[in-house]
N, C-alpha and C positions, 0 to 999 in steps of 0.2 A: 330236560334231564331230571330225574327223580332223585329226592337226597340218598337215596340208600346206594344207589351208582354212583353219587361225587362222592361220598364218603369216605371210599378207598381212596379215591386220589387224591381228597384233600392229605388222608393218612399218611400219602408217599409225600404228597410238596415238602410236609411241615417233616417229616424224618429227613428231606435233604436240605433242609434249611438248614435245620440242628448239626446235621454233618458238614456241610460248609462253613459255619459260623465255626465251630471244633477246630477243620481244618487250617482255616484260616489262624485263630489264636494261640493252635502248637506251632506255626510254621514261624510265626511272626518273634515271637519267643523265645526269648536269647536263655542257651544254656546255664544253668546255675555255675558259677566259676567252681571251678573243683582248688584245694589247694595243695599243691603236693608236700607230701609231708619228708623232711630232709633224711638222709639216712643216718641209722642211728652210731651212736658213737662205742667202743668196747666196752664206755665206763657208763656207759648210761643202759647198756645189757647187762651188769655187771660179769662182763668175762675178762680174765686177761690167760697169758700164758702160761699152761699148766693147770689151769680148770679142766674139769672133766664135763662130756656133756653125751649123756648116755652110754656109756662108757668109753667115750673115746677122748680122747687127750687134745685140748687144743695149743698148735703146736706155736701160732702166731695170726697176729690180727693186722691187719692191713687196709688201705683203701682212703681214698682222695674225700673228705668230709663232704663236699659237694655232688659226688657220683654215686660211689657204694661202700658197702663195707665186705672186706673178706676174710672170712675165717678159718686158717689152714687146721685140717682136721690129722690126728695118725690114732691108729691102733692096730699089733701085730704086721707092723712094717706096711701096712696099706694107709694111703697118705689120699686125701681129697679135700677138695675146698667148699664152703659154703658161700655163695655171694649175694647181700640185702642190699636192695633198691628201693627207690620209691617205686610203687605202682607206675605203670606206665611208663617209664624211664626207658627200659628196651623192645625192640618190635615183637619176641617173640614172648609165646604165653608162660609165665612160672611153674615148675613142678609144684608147688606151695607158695601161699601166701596168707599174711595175715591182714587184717584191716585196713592197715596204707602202705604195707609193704610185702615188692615180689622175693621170694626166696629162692633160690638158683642154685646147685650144686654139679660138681665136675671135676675136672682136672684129676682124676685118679691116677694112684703112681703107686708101684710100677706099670708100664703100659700095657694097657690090656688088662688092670685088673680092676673088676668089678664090687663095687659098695653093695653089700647087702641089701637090702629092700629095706628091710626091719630096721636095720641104721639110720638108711635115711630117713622114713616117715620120723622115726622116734627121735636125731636131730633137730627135722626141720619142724614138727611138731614143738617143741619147746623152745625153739628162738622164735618162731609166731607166738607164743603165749608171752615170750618175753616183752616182745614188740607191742603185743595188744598192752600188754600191763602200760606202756607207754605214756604220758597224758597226753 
């Protein structure tokens, strides 16, 4: 055989060498621990009852210091809640999130009434910038 015929092949051995030895070292390789970061407290977002947050009035803050935090929202008799988690806390994907935490909104009242768009972004917008402020 003439080098310029092994040539290629040697080219393929040593590329599946390289890719074996790869696969092998991501496989074996334990994920980096993530830490989940706790959800945050009213007084450490600084909000309490009667803040306003894009123009809407926060009506009460609630939630278990170990699960979430929720923040009942009203203006012009339309009532909905904001709800912060840590990242990954529940199975389904966030409308918004900031850096270690999911933000979740719902529960609108009366039923069948709809939160503006603009509301929300511009809410959920500034409890992630609160969040991130976070250390």
């Amino acid at each position: 055989m003439s080098v310029t015929k092994a040539l290629p092949s040697a080219a393929i051995a040593l590329v599946c060498a390289i890719a074996a030895v790869h696969a092998h070292a991501t496989r074996s390789a334990k994920p980096a621990a993530t830490v989940a970061a706790p959800p945050p407290t009213p007084e450490v977002l600084g909000l309490k009852a009667g803040d306003k947050i894009a123009g809407w009035k926060v009506r009460a803050l609630a939630g278990t210091p170990d699960t979430e935090l929720r923040i009942d929202l009203e203006r012009d008799a339309i009532r909905f809640a904001i709800t912060v988690t840590p990242l990954g806390t529940r199975p389904e994907n966030p409308p918004a999130q900031s850096q270690r935490h999911a933000i979740y909104y719902g529960h609108a009242q009366p039923a069948g009434t709809r939160v503006p768009d603009g509301a929300v972004r511009a809410i959920t917008a500034d409890i992630a910038r609160r969040l991130d402020a976070l250390p």
